[in-house]
Backbone as CSV, one residue per row, in Angstrom:
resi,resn,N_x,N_y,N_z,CA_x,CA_y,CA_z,C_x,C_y,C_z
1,UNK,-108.172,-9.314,-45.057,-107.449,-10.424,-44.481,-106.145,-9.906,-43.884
2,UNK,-105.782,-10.640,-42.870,-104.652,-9.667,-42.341,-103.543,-10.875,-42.272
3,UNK,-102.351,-10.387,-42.473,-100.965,-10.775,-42.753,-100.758,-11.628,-41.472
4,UNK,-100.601,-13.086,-41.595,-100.014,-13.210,-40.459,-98.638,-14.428,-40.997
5,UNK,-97.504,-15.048,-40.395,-96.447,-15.711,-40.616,-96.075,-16.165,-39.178
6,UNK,-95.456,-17.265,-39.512,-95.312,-18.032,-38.462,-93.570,-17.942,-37.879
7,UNK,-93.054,-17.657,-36.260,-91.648,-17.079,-36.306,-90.572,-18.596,-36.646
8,UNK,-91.448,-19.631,-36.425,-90.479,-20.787,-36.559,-91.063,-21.962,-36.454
9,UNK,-91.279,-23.428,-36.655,-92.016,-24.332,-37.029,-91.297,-24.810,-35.342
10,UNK,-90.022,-24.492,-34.221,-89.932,-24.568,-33.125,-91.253,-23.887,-32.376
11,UNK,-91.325,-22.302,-32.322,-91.976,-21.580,-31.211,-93.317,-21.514,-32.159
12,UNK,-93.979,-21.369,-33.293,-95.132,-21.657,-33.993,-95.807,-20.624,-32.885
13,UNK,-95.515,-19.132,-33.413,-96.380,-18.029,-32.855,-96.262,-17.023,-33.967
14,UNK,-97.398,-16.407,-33.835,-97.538,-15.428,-35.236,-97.094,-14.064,-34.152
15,UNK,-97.009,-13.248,-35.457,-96.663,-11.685,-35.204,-98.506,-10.937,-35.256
16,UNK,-97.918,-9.983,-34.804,-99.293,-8.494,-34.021,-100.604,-9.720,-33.637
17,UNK,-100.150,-9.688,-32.810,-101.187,-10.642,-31.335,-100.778,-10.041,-30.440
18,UNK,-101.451,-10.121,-29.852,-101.167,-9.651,-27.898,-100.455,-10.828,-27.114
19,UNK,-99.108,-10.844,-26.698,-98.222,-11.223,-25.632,-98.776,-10.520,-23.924
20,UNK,-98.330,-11.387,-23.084,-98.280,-10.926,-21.830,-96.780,-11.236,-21.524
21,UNK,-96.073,-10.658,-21.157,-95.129,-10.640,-20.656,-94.724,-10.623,-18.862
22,UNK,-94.077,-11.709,-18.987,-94.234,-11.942,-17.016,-92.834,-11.473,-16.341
23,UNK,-93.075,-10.589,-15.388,-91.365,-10.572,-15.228,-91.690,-10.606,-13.209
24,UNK,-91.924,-11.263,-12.721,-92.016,-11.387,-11.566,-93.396,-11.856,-11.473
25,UNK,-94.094,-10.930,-10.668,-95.333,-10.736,-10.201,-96.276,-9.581,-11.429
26,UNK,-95.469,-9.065,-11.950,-96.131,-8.167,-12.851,-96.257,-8.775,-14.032
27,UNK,-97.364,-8.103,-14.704,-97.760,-8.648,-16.315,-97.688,-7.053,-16.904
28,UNK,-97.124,-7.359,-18.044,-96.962,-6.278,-19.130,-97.737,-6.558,-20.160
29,UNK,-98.271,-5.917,-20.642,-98.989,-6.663,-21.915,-98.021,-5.829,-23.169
30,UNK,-97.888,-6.743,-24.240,-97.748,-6.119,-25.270,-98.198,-6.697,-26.721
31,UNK,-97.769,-6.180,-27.694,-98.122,-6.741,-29.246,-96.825,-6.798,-29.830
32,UNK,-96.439,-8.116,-30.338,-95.692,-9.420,-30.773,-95.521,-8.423,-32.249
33,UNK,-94.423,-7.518,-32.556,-94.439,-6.949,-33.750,-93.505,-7.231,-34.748
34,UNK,-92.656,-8.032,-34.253,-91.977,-8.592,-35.666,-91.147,-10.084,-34.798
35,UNK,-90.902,-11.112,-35.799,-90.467,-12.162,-35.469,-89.435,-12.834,-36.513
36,UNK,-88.895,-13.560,-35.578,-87.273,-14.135,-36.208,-87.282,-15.763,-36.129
37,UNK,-86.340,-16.516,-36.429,-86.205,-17.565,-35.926,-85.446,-17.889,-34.154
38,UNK,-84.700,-16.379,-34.592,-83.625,-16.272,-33.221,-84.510,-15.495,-31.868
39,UNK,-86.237,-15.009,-32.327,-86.206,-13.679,-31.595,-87.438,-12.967,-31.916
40,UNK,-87.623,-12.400,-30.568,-88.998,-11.335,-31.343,-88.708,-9.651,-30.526
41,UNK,-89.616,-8.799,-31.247,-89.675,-7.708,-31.074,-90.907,-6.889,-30.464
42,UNK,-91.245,-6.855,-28.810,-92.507,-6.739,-28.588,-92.478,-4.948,-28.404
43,UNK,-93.203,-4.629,-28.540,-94.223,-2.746,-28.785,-94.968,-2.894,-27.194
44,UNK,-94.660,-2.305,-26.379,-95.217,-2.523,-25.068,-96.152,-1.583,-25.285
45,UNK,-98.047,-2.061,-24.925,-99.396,-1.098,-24.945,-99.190,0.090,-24.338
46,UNK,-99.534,1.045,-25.333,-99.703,2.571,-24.746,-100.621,2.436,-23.416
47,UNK,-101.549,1.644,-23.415,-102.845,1.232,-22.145,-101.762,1.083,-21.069
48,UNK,-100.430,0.722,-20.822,-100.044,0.289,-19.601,-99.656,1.551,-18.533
49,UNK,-99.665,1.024,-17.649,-99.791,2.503,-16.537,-98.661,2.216,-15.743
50,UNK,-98.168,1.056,-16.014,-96.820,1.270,-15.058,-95.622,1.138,-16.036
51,UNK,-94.549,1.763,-15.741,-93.047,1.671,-16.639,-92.490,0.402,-16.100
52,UNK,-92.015,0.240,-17.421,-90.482,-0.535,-16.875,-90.251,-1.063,-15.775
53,UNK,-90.000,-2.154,-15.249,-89.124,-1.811,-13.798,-87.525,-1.855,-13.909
54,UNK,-86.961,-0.893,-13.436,-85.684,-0.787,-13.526,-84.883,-1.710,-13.406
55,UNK,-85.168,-2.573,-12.477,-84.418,-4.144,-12.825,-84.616,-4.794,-13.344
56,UNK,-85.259,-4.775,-14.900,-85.374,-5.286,-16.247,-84.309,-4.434,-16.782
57,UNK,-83.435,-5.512,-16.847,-82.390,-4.846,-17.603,-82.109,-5.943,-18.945
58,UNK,-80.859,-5.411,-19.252,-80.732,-6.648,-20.899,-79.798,-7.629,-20.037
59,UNK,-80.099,-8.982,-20.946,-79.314,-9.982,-20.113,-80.633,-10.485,-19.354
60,UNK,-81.700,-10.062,-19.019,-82.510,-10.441,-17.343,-83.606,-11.778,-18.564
61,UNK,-83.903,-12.335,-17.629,-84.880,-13.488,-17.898,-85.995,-13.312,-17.777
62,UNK,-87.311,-13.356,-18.907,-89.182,-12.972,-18.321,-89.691,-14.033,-19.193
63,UNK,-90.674,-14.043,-18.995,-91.276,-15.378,-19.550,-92.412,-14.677,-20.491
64,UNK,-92.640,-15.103,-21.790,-93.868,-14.325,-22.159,-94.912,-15.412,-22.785
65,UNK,-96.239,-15.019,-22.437,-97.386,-15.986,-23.207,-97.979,-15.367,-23.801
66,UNK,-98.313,-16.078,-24.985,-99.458,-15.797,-25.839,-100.748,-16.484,-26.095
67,UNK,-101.950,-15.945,-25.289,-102.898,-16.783,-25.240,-103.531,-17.352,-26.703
68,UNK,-103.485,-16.029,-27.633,-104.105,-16.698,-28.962,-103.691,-17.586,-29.731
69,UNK,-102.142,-18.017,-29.136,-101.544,-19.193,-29.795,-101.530,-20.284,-28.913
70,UNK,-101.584,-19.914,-27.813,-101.351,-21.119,-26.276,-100.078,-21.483,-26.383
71,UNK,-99.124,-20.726,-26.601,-97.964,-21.180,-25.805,-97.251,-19.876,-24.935
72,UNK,-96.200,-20.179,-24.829,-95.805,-19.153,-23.848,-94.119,-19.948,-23.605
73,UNK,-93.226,-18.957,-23.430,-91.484,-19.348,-23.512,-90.427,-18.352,-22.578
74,UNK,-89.902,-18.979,-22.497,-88.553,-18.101,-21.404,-88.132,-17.079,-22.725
75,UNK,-87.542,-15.932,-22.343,-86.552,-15.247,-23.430,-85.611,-14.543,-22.414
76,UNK,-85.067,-13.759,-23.309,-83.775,-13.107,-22.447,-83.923,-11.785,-23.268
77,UNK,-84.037,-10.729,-22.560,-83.683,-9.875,-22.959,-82.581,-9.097,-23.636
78,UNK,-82.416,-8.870,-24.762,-81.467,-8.346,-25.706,-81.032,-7.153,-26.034
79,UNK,-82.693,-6.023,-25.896,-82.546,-4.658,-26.035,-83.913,-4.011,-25.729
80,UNK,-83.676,-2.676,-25.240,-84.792,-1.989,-24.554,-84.867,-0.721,-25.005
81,UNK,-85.840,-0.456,-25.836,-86.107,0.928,-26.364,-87.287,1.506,-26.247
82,UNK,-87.300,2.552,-26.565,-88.921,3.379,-26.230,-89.606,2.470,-26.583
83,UNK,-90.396,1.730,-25.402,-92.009,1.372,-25.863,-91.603,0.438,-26.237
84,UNK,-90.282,-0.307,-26.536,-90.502,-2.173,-26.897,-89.353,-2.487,-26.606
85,UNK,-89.435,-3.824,-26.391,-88.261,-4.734,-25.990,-87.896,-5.625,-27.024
86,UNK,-86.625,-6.244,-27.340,-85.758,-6.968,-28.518,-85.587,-8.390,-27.472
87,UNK,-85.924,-9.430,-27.869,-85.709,-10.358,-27.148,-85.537,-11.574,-27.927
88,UNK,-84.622,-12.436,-26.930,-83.955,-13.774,-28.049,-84.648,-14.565,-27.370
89,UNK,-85.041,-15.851,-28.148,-85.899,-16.919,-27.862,-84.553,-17.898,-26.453
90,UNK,-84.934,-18.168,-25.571,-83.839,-18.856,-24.514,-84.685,-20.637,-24.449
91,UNK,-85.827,-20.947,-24.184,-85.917,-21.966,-23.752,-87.799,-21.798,-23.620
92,UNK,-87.995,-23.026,-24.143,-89.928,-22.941,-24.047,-90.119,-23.610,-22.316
93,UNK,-91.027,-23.799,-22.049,-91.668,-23.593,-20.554,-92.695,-25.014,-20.376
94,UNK,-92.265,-25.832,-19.397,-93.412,-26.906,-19.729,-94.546,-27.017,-19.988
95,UNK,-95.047,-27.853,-20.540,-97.079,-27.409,-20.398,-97.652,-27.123,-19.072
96,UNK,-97.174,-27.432,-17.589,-98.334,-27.154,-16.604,-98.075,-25.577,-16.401
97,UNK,-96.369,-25.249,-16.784,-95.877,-23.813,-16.672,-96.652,-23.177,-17.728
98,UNK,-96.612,-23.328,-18.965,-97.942,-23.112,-19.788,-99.139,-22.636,-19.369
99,UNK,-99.851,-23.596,-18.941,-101.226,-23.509,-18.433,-101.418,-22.517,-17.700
100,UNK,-100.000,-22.481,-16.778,-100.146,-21.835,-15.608,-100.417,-20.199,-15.938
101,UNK,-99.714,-20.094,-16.860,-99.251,-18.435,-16.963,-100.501,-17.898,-17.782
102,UNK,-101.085,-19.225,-18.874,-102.367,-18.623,-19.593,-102.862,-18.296,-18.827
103,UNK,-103.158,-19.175,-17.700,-104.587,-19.238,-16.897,-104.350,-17.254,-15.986
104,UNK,-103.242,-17.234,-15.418,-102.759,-16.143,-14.540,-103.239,-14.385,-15.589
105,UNK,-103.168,-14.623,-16.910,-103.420,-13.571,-18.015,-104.536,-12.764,-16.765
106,UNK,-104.655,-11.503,-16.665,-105.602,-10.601,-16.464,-106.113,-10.428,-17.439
107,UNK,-107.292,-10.346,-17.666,-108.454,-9.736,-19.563,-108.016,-8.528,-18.718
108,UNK,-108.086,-7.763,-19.986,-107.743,-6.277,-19.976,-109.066,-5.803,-20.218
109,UNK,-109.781,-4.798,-20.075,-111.113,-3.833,-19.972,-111.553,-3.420,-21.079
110,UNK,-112.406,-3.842,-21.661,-112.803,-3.127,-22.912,-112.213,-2.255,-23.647
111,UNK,-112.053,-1.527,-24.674,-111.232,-0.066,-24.601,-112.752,0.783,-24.973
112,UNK,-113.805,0.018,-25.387,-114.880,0.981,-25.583,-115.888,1.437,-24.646
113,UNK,-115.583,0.651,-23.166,-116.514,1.054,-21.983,-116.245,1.822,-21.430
114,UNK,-116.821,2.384,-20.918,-116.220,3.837,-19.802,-115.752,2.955,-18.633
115,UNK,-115.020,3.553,-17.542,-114.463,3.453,-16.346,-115.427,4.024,-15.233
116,UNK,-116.187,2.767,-14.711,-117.607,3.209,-13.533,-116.749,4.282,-12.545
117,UNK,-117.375,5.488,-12.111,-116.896,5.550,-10.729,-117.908,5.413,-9.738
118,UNK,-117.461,4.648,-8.440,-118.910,4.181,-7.353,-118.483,5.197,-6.305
């Protein structure tokens, strides 16, 4: 059985789930690794192939969803370290903004299929 806790009876999202993180046009994926009432701590996937973008800085605004919970919230960035970001809870996102961002999720690729080449 695996550990899960809830970060606040407000945002009602568990910890180590997969987040998408939106910061423009790009999706980051990551895993939701520790949670606060004030805040969470995401581990950005070794799977991702692009860095950072340099104008993610602390202070900047991204929106992140979590499909296995169905919600999804504004945060603000707080702190940026190897491979994860520190972020404070800013403001939740309406339901059609909701919908919107679940629906936008890319599924990510198996990790056990090979990569066709045609």
């Amino acid at each position: 059985m695996r550990y899960e806790r809830r970060a606040s009876i407000r945002h009602k999202i568990f910890d180590h789930v997969e987040a998408v993180i939106f910061y423009g046009e790009l999706q980051i994926r990551a895993t939701i690794a520790d949670i606060s009432n004030d805040g969470l701590r995401l581990v950005i996937d070794e799977s991702e192939t692009q860095p950072l973008p340099p104008s993610l800085e602390v202070g900047t605004h991204i929106e992140v969803a979590v499909r296995a919970d169905d919600r999804a919230m504004e945060c603000e960035v707080r702190r940026i370290g190897e491979g994860e970001l520190g972020l404070r809870y800013f403001d939740g996102v309406s339901n059609a903004r909701r919908k919107a961002l679940i629906a936008r999720i890319v599924p990510s690729p198996p990790a056990d299929q090979p990569i066709s080449s045609s």
